[in-house]
gemmi code that builds the backbone of each chain (N, CA, C; Angstrom):
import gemmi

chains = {
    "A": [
        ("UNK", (-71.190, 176.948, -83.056), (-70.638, 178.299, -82.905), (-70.034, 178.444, -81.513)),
        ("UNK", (-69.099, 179.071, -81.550), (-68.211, 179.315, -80.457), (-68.605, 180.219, -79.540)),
        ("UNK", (-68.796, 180.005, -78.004), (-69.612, 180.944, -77.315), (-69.062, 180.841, -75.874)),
        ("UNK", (-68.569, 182.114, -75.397), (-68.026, 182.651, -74.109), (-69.696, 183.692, -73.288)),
        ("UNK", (-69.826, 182.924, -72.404), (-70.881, 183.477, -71.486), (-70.773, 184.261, -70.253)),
        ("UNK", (-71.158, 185.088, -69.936), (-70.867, 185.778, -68.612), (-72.081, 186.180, -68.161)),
        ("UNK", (-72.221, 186.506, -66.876), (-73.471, 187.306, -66.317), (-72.968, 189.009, -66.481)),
        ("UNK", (-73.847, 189.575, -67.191), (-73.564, 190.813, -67.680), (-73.595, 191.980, -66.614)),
        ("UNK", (-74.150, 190.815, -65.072), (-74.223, 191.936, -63.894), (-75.002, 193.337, -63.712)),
        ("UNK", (-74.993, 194.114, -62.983), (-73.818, 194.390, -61.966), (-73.606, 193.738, -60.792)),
        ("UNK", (-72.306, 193.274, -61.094), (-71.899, 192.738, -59.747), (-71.584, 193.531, -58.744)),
        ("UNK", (-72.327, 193.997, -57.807), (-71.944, 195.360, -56.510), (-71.165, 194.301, -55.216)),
        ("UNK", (-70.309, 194.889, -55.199), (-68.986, 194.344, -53.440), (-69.006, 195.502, -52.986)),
        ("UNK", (-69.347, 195.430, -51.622), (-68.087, 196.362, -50.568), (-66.684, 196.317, -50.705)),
        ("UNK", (-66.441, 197.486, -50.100), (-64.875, 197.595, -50.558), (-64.327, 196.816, -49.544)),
        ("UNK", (-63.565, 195.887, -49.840), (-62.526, 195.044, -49.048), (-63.015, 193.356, -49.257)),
        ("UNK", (-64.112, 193.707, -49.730), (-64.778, 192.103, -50.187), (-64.137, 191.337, -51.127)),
        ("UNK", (-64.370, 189.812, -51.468), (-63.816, 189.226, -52.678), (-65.169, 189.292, -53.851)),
        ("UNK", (-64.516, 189.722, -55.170), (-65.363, 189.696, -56.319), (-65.458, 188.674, -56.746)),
        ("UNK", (-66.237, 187.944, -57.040), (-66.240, 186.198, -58.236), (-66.935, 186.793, -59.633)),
        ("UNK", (-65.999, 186.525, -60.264), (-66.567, 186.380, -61.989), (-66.605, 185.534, -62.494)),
        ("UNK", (-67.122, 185.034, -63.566), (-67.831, 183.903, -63.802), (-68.327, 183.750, -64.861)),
        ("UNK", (-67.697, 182.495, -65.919), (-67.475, 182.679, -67.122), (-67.400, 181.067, -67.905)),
        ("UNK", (-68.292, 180.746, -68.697), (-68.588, 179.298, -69.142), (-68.428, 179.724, -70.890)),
        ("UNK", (-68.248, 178.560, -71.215), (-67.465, 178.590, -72.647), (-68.024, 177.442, -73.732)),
        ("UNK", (-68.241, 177.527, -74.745), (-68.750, 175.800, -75.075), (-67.815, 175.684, -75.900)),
        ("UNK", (-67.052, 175.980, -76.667), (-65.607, 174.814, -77.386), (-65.195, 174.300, -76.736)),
        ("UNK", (-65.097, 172.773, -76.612), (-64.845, 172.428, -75.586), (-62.669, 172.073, -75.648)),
        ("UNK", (-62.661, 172.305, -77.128), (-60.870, 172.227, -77.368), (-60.337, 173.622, -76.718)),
        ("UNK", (-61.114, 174.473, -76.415), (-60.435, 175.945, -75.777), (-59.795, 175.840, -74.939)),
        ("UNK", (-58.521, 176.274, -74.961), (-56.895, 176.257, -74.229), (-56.596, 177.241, -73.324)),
        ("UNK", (-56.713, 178.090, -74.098), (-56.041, 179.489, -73.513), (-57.276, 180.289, -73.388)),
        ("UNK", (-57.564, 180.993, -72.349), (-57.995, 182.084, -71.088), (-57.692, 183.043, -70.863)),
        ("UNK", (-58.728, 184.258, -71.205), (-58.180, 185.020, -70.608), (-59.319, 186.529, -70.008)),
        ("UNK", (-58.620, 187.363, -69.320), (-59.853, 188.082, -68.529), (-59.048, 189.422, -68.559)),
        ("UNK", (-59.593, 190.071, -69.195), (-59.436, 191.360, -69.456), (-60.356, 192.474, -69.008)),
        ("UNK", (-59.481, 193.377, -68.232), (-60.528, 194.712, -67.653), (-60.895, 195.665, -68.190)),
        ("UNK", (-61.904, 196.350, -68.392), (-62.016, 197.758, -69.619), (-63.109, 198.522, -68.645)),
        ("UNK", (-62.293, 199.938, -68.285), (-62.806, 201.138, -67.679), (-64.037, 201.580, -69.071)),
        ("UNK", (-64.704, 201.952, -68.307), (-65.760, 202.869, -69.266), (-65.235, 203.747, -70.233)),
        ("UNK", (-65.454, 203.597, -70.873), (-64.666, 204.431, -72.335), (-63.449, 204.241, -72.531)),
        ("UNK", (-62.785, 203.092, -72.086), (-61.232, 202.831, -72.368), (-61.488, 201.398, -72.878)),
        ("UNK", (-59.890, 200.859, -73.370), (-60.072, 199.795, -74.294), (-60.268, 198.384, -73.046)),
        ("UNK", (-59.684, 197.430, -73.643), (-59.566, 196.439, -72.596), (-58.243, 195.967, -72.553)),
        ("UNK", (-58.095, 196.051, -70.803), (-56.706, 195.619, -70.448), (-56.119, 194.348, -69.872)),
        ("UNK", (-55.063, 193.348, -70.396), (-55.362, 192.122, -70.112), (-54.444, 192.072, -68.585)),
        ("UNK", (-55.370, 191.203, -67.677), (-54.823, 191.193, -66.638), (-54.328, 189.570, -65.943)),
        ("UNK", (-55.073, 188.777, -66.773), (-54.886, 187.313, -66.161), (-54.964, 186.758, -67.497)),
        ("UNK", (-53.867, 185.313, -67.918), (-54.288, 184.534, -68.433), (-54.095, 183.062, -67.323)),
        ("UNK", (-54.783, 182.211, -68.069), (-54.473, 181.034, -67.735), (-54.762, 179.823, -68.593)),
        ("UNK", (-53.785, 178.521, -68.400), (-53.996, 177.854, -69.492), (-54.022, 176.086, -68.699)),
        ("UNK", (-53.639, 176.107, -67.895), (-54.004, 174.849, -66.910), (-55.264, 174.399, -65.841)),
        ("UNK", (-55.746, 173.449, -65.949), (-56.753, 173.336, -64.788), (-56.457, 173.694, -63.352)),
        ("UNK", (-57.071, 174.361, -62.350), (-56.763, 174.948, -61.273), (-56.701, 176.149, -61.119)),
        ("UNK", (-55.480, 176.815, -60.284), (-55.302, 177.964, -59.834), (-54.372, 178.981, -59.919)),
        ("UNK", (-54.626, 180.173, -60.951), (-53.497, 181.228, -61.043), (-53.653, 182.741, -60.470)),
        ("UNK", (-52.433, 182.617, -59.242), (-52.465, 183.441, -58.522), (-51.617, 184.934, -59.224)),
        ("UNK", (-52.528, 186.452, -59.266), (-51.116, 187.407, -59.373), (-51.819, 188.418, -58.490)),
        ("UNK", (-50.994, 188.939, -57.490), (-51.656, 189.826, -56.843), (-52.839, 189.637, -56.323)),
        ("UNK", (-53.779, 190.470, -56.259), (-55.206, 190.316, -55.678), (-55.521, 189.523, -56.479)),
        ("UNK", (-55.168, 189.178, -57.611), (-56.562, 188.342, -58.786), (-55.708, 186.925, -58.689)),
        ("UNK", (-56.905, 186.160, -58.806), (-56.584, 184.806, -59.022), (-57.989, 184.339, -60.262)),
        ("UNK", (-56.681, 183.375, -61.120), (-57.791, 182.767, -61.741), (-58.273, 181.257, -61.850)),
        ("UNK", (-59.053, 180.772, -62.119), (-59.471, 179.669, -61.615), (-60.113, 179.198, -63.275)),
        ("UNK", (-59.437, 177.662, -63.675), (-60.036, 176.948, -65.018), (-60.271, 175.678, -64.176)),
        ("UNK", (-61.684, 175.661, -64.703), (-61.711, 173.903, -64.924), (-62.501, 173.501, -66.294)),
        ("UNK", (-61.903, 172.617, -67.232), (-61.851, 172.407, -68.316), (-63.049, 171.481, -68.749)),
        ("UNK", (-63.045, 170.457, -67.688), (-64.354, 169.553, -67.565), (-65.426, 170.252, -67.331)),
        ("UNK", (-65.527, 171.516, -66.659), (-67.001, 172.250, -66.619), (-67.271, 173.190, -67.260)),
        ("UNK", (-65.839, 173.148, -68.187), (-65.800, 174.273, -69.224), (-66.295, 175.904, -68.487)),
        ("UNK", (-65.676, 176.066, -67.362), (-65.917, 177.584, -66.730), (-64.807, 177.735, -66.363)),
        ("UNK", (-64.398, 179.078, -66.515), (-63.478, 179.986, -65.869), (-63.899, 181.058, -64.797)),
        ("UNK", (-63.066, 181.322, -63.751), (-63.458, 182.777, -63.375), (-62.607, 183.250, -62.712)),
        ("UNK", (-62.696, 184.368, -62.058), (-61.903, 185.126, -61.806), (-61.763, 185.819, -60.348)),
        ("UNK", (-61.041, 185.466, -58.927), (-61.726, 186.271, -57.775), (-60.509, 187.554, -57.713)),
        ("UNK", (-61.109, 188.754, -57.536), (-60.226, 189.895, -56.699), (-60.226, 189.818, -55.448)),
        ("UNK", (-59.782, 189.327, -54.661), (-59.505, 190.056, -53.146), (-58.709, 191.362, -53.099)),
        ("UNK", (-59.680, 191.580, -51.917), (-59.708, 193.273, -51.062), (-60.328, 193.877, -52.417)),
        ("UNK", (-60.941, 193.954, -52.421), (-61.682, 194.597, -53.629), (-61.659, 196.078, -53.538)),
        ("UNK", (-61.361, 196.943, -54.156), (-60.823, 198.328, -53.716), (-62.388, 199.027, -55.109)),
        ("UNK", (-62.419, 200.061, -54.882), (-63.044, 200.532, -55.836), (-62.802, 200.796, -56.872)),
        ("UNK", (-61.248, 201.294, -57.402), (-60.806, 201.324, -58.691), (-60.521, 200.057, -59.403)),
        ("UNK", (-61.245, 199.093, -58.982), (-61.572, 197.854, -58.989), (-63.063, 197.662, -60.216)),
        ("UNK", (-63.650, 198.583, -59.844), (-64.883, 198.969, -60.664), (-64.690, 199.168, -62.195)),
        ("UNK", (-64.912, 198.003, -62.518), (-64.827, 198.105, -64.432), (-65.715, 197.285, -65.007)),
        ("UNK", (-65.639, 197.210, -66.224), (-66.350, 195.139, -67.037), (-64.954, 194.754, -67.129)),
        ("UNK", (-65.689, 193.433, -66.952), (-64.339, 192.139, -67.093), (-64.987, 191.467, -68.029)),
        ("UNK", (-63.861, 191.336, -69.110), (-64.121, 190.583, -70.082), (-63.449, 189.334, -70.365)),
        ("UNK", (-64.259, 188.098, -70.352), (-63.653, 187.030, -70.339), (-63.605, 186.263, -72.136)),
        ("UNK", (-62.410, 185.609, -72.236), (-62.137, 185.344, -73.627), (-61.248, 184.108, -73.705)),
        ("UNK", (-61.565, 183.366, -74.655), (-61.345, 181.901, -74.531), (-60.742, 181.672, -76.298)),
        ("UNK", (-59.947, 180.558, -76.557), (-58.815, 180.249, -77.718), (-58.671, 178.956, -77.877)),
        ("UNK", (-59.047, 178.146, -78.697), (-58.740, 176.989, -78.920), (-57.142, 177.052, -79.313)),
        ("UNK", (-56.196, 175.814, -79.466), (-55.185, 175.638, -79.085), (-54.177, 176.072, -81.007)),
        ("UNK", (-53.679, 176.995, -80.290), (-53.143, 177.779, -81.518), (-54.029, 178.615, -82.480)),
        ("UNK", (-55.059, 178.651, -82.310), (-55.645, 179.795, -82.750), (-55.386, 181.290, -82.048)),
        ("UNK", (-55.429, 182.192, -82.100), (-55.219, 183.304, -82.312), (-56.428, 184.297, -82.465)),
        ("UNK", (-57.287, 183.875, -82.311), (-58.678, 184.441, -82.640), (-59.489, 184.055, -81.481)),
        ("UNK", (-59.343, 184.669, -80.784), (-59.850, 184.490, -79.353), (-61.649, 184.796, -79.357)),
        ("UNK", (-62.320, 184.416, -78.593), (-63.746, 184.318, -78.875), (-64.687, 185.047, -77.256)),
        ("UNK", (-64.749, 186.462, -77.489), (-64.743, 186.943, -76.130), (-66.471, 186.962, -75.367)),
        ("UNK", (-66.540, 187.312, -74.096), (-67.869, 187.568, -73.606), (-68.111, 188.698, -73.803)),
        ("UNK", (-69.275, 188.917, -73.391), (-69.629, 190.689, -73.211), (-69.436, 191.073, -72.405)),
        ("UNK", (-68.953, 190.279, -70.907), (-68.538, 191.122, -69.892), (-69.194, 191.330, -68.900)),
        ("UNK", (-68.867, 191.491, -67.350), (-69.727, 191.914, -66.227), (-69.683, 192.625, -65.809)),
        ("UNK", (-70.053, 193.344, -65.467), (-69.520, 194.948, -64.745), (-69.698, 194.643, -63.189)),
        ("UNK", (-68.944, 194.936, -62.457), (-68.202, 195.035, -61.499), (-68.592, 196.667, -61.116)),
        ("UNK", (-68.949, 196.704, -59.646), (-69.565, 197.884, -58.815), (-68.374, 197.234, -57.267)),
        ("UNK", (-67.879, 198.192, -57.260), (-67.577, 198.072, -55.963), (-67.582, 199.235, -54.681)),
        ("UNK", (-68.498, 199.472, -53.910), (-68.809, 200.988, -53.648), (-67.782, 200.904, -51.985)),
        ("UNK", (-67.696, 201.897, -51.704), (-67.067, 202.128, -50.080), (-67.989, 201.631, -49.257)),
    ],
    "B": [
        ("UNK", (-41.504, 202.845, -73.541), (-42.253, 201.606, -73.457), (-42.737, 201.082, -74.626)),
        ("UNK", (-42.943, 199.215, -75.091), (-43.514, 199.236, -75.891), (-45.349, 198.944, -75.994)),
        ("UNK", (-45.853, 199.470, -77.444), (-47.028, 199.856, -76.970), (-48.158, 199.707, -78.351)),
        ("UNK", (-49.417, 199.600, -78.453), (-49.675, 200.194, -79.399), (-50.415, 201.515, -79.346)),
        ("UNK", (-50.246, 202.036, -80.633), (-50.840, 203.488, -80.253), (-52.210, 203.397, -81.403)),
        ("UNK", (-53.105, 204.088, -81.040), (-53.836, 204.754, -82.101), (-54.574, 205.881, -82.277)),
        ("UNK", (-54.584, 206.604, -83.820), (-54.747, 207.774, -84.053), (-55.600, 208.026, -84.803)),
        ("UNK", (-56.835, 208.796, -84.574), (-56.991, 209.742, -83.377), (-57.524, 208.972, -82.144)),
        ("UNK", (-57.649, 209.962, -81.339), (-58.497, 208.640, -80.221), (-60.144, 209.199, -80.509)),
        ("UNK", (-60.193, 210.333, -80.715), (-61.743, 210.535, -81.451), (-61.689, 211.222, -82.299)),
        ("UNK", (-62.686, 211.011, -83.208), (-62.778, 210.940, -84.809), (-64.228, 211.585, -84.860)),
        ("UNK", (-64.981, 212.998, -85.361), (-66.553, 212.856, -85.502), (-65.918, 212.868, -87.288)),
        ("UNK", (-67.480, 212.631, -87.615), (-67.564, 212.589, -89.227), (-68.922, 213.109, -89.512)),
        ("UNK", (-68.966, 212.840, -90.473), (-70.367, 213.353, -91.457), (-70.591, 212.315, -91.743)),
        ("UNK", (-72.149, 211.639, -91.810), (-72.898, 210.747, -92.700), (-72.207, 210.808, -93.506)),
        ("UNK", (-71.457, 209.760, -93.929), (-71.240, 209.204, -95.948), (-69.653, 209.889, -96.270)),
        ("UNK", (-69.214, 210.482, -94.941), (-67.559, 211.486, -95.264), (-66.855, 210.377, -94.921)),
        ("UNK", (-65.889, 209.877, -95.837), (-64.972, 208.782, -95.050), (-63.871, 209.345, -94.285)),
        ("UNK", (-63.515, 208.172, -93.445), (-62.843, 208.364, -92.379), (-61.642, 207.286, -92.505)),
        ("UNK", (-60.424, 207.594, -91.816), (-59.261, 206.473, -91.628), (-59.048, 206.655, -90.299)),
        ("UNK", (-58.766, 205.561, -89.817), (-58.370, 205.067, -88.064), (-56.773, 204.635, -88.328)),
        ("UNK", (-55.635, 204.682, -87.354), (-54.477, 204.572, -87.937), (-54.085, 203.433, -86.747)),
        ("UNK", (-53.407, 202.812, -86.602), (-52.818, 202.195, -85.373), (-51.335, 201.778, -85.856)),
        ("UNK", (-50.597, 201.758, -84.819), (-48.939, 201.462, -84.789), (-48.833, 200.850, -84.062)),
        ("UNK", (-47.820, 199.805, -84.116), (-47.101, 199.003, -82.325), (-45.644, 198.799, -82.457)),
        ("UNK", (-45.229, 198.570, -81.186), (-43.708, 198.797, -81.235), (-43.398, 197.544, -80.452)),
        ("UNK", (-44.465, 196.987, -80.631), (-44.266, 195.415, -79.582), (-43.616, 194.052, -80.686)),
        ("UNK", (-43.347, 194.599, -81.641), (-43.324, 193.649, -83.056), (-44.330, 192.461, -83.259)),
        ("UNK", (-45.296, 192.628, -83.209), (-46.213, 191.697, -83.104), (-46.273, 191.187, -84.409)),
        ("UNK", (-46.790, 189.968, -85.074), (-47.098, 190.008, -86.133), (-48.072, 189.465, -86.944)),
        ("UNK", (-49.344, 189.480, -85.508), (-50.632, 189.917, -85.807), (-51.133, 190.800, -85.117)),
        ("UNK", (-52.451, 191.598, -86.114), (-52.972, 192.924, -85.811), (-54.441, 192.244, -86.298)),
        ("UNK", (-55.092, 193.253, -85.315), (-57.040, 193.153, -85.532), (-57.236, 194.334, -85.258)),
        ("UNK", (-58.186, 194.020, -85.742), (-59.164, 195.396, -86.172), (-60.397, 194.924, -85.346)),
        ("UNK", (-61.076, 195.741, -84.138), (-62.015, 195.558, -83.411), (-63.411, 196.490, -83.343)),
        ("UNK", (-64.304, 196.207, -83.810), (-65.708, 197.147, -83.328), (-66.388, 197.333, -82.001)),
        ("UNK", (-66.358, 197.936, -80.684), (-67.184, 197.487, -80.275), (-68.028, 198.663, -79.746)),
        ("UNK", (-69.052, 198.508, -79.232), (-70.592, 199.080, -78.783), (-70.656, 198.965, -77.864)),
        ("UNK", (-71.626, 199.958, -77.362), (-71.887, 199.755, -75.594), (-72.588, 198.434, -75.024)),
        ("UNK", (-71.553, 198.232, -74.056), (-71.950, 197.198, -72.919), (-72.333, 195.546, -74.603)),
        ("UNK", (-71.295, 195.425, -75.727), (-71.270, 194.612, -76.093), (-69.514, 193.924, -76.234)),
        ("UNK", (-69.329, 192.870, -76.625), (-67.983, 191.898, -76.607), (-67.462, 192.724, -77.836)),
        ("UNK", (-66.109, 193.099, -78.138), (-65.934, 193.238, -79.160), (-66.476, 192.411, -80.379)),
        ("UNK", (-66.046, 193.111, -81.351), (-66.017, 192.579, -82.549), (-65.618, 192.666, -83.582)),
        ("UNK", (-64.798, 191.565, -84.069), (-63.599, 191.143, -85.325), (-64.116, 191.621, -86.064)),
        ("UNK", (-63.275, 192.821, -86.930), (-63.679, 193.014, -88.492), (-62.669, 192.123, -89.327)),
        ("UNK", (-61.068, 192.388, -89.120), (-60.461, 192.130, -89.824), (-58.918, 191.563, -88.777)),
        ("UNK", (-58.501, 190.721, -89.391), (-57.004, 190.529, -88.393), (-55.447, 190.255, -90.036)),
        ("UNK", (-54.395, 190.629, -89.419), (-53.536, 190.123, -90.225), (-52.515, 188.721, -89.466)),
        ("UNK", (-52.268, 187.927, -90.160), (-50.959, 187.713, -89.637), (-50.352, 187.389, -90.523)),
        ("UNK", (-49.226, 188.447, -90.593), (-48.270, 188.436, -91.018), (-48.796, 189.356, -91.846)),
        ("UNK", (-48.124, 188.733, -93.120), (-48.931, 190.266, -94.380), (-50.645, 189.540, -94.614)),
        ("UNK", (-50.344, 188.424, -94.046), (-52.011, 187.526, -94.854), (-53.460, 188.242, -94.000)),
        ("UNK", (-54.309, 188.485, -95.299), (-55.743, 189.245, -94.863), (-56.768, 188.429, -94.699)),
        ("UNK", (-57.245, 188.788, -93.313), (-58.197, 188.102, -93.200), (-59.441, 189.050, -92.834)),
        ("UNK", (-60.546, 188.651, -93.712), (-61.475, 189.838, -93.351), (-63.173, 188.653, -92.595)),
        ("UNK", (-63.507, 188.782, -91.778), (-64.598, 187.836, -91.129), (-65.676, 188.367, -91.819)),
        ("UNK", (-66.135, 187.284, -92.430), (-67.371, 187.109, -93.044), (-68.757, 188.551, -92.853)),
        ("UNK", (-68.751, 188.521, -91.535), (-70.222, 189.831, -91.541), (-69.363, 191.177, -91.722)),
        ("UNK", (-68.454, 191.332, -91.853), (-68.036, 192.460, -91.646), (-68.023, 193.240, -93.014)),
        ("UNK", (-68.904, 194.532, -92.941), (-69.379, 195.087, -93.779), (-68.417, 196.010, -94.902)),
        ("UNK", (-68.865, 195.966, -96.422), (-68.156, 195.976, -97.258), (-67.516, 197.771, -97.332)),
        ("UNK", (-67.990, 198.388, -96.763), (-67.996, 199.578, -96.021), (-66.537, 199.931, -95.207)),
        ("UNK", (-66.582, 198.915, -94.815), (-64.564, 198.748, -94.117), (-63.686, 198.627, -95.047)),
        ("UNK", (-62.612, 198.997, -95.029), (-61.492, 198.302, -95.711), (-60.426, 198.203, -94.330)),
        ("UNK", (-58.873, 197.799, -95.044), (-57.801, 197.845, -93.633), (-56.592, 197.539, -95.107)),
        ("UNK", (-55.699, 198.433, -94.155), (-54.376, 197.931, -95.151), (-53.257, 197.811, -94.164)),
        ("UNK", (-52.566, 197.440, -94.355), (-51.409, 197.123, -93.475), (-49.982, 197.128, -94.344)),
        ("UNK", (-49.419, 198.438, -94.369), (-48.427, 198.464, -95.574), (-46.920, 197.855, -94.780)),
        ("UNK", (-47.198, 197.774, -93.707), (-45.748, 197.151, -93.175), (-46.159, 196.729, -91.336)),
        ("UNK", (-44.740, 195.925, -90.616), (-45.427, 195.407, -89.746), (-46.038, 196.272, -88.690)),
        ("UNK", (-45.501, 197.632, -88.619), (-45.684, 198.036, -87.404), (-47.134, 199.144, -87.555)),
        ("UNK", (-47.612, 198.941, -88.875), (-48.842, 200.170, -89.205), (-50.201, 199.296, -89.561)),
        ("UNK", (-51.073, 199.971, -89.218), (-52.917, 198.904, -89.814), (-53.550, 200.217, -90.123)),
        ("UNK", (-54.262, 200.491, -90.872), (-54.777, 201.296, -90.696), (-56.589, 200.958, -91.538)),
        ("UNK", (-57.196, 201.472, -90.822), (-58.996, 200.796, -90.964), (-59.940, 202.478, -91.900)),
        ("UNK", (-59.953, 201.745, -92.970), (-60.847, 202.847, -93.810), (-62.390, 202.419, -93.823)),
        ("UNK", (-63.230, 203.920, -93.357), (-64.827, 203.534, -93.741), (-64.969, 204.295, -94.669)),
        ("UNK", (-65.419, 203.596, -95.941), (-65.957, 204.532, -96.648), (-66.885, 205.380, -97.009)),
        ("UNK", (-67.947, 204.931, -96.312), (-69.195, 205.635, -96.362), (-69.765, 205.745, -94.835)),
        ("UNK", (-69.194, 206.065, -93.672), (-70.169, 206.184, -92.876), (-71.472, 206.118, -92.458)),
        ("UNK", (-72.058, 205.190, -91.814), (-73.541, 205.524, -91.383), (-73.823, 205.578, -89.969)),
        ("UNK", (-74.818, 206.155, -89.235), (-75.093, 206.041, -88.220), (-74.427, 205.069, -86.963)),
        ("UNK", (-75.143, 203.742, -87.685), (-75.090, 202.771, -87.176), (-72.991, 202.115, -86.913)),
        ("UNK", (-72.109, 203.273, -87.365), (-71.073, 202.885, -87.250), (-70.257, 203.632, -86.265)),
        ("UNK", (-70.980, 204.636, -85.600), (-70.446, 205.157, -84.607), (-70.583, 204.102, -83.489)),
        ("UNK", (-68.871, 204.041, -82.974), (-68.482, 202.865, -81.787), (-67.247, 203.128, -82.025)),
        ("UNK", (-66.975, 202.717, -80.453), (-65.340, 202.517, -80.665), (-64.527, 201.593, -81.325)),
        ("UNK", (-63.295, 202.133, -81.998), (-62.376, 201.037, -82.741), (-61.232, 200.797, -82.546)),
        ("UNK", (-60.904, 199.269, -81.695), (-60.216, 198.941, -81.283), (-58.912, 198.626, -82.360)),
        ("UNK", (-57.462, 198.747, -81.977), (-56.541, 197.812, -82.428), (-56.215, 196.829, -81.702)),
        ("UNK", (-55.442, 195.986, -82.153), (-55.085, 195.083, -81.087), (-54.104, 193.953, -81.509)),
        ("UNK", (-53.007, 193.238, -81.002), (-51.601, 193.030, -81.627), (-51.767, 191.573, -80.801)),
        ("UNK", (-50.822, 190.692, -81.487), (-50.638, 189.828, -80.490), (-49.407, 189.032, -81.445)),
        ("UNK", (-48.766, 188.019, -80.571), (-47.750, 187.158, -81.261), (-47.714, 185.481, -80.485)),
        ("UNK", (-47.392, 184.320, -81.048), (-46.893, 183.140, -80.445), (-45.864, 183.506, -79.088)),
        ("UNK", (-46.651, 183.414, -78.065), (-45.737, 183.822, -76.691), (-45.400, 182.286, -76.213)),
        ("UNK", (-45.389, 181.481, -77.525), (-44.694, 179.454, -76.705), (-45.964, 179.187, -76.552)),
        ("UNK", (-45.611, 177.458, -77.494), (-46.943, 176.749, -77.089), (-48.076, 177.223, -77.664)),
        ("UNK", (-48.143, 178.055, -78.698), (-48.808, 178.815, -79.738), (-49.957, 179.497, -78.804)),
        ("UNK", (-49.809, 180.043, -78.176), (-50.699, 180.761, -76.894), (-50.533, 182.388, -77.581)),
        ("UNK", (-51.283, 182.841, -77.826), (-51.254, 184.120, -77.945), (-52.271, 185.479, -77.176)),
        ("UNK", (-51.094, 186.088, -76.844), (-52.252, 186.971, -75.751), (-52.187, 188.178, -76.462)),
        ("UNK", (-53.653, 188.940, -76.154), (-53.789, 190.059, -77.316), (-53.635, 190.971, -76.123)),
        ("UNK", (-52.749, 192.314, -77.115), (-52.884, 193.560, -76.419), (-53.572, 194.789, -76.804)),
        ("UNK", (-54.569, 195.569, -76.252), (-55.171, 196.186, -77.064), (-54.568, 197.570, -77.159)),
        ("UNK", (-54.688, 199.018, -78.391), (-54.093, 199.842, -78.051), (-55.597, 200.679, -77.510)),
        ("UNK", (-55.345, 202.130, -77.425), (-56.418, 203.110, -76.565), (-57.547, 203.041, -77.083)),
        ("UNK", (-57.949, 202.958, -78.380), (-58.992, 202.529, -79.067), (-59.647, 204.074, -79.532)),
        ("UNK", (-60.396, 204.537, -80.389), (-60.556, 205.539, -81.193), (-61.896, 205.198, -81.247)),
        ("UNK", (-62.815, 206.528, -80.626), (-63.496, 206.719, -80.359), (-64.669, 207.898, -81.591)),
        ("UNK", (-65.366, 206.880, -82.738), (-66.022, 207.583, -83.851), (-67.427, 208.232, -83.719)),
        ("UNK", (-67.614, 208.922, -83.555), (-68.725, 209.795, -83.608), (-69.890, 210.331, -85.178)),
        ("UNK", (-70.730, 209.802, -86.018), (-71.002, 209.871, -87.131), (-72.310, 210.898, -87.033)),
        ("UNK", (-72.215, 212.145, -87.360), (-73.020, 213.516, -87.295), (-73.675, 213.483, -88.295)),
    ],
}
model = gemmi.Model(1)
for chain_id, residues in chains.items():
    chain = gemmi.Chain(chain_id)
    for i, (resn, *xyz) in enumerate(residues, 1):
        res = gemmi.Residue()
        res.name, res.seqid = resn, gemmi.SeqId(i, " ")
        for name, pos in zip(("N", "CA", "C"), xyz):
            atom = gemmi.Atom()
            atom.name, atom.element = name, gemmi.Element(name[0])
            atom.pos, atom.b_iso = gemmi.Position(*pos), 0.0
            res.add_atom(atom)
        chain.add_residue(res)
    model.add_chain(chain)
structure = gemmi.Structure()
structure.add_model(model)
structure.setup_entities()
């Protein structure tokens, strides 16, 4: 069975800190990545994918695959408080379409 | 902008009163899911299309239906409400973006309440 893991947290930062999320997977054919943010009572919004080993930079977020340790994760720099959500991490073997998600960490980031 | 929408964003009901959830997208996607999820849990797949083809995942209770009369509409019927089905219900669209990679977009998600 296909299984995306996360620490369900709370992860608490100061504001201006870097966040690490952190996210292990066991299919080990899973391709495509991805990390999606969801405010409390809102849906989830996708903010990073990635599909190569290494490093994808956009803005504050970068994401980070390595395929051999089968983990993904995710850092924010300057961590601002509207920064404060769950991140949900979600993983796709190669042409599937049926993505196989975590439950998510919640993310605290106070002033 | 394009988007998906869905209607209502909250829904209460009555034990056992059925209910319909509606969703639209204007992104032409031409797959759609149907999502459950619960507090502080991962979503969860009831049903996805692609294309006109139905796919309904195994646990997902006989209590659901979904029709999809064309590409840009889904719409998720409960027929009997119970307790245990108040949660939010996600839509969510996606298409081959190259390299058969598909990234899902979700719409606002509809928020059921069962009284």
């Amino acid at each position: 069975q296909k299984e995306v893991e996360q620490n369900s947290g709370p992860l608490s930062v100061p504001e201006g800190a870097i966040a690490s999320l952190n996210c292990t997977y066991s299919d080990r054919v899973s391709q495509s990545f991805f990390w999606y943010r969801q405010y409390s009572g809102k849906s989830p919004e996708l903010i990073m994918s990635i599909y190569s080993n290494g490093d994808k930079e956009d803005g504050r977020f970068t994401a980070q695959l390595n395929k051999a340790s089968q983990y993904v994760s995710l850092l924010i720099r300057d961590s601002q408080p509207s920064d404060s959500a769950t991140y949900l991490c979600a993983a796709s073997s190669g042409g599937s379409y049926i993505p196989t998600f975590g439950r998510g960490t919640s993310l605290i980031v106070h002033p | 902008d394009a988007m998906v929408i869905q209607n209502p964003r909250y829904q209460v009901t009555q034990f056992g009163k059925p209910v319909t959830l509606s969703c639209s997208q204007t992104l032409n996607h031409n797959v759609m899911y149907w999502y459950q999820q619960k507090s502080s849990q991962a979503p969860k797949l009831l049903f996805h299309y692609y294309d006109k083809d139905f796919n309904n995942e195994a646990d997902t209770p006989d209590n659901f239906q979904s029709r999809r009369p064309n590409t840009s509409f889904c719409f998720l019927d409960i027929r009997s409400p119970g307790l245990g089905d108040a949660a939010m219900y996600l839509c969510a669209t996606s298409r081959d973006t190259g390299g058969r990679i598909y990234e899902q977009f979700f719409g606002p998600g509809t928020r059921l309440t069962v009284l």
